[in-house]
Structures are given as structure tokens and as C-alpha cells.
C-alpha positions in Angstrom: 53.0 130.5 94.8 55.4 131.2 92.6 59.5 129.9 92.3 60.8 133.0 94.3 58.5 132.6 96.7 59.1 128.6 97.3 62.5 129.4 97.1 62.3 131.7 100.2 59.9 129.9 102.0 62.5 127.1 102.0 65.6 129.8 102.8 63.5 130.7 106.1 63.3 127.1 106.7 66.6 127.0 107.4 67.2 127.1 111.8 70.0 127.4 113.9 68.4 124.2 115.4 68.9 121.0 113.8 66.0 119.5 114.9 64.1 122.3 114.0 66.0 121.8 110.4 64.8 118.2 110.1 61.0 119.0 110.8 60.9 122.3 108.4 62.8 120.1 105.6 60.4 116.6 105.6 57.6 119.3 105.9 58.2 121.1 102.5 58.8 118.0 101.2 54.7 117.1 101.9 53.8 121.0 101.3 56.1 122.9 99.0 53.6 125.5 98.5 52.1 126.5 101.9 52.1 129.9 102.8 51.1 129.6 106.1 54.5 128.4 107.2 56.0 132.1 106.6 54.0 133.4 109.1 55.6 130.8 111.9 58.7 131.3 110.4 59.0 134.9 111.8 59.2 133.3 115.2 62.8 132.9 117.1 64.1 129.5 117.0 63.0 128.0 120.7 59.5 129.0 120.7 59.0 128.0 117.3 60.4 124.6 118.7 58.7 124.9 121.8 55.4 125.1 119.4 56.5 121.9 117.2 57.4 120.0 119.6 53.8 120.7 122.1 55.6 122.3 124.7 53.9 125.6 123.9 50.3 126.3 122.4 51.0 130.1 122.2 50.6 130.5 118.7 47.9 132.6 117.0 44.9 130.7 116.3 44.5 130.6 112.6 48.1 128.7 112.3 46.2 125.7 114.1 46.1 123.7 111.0 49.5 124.2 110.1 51.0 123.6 113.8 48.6 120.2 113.8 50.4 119.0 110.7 53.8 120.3 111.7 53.5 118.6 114.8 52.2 115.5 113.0 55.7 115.1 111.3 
């Protein structure tokens, strides 16, 4: 992944919810360079939280992984 692309990984990462903020920010802290999180990024705010949080498993199946480690922060 190259600068531009970190750098708009982490501009996506930035929520109208703070606690969504706090998650997104000590999570590209561990993984700077994972891809994956784009494709959950394109989600609206509350059910990406709702995902995060385990209130919601509706989430496409491949982004497992990623929604095990978010969740893990």
C-alpha cells in the first residue's frame, strides 16, 4: 500500500461518531496497511458501529477477520 493510499485509508477513518473515531484510530495504529478496512468503511456510521460493537453480524463474510480484530480492540 502505498502513502496515498494510507493516507486515505486513515481520512475515511475519520466518523461522525466518536467512539467509532477511537476504535478506527488505535486500529491503524496496529494495522496501518490493511486494505480490508476500506471496504467497511463504505458503511454509514451506525451500522458500522452496530458491527464493532457485536450488535450486528450483517457484514459480508470475507470481512470476518477484520470485524474479529476490530471488535478485539
Amino acid at each position: 500500500m502505498d502513502r496515498a493510499a494510507r493516507d486515505r485509508l486513515k481520512w475515511k477513518c475519520r466518523r461522525g461518531l466518536l467512539e467509532l473515531d477511537l476504535v478506527l484510530e488505535r486500529y491503524l495504529r496496529q494495522y496501518p496497511e490493511d486494505a480490508e478496512l476500506a471496504e467497511l468503511l463504505d458503511l454509514p456510521d451506525n451500522d458500522l458501529w452496530d458491527i464493532v460493537s457485536g450488535r450486528s453480524d450483517r457484514f459480508d463474510g470475507n470481512l470476518r477477520d477484520i470485524v474479529t480484530r476490530l471488535r478485539a480492540n
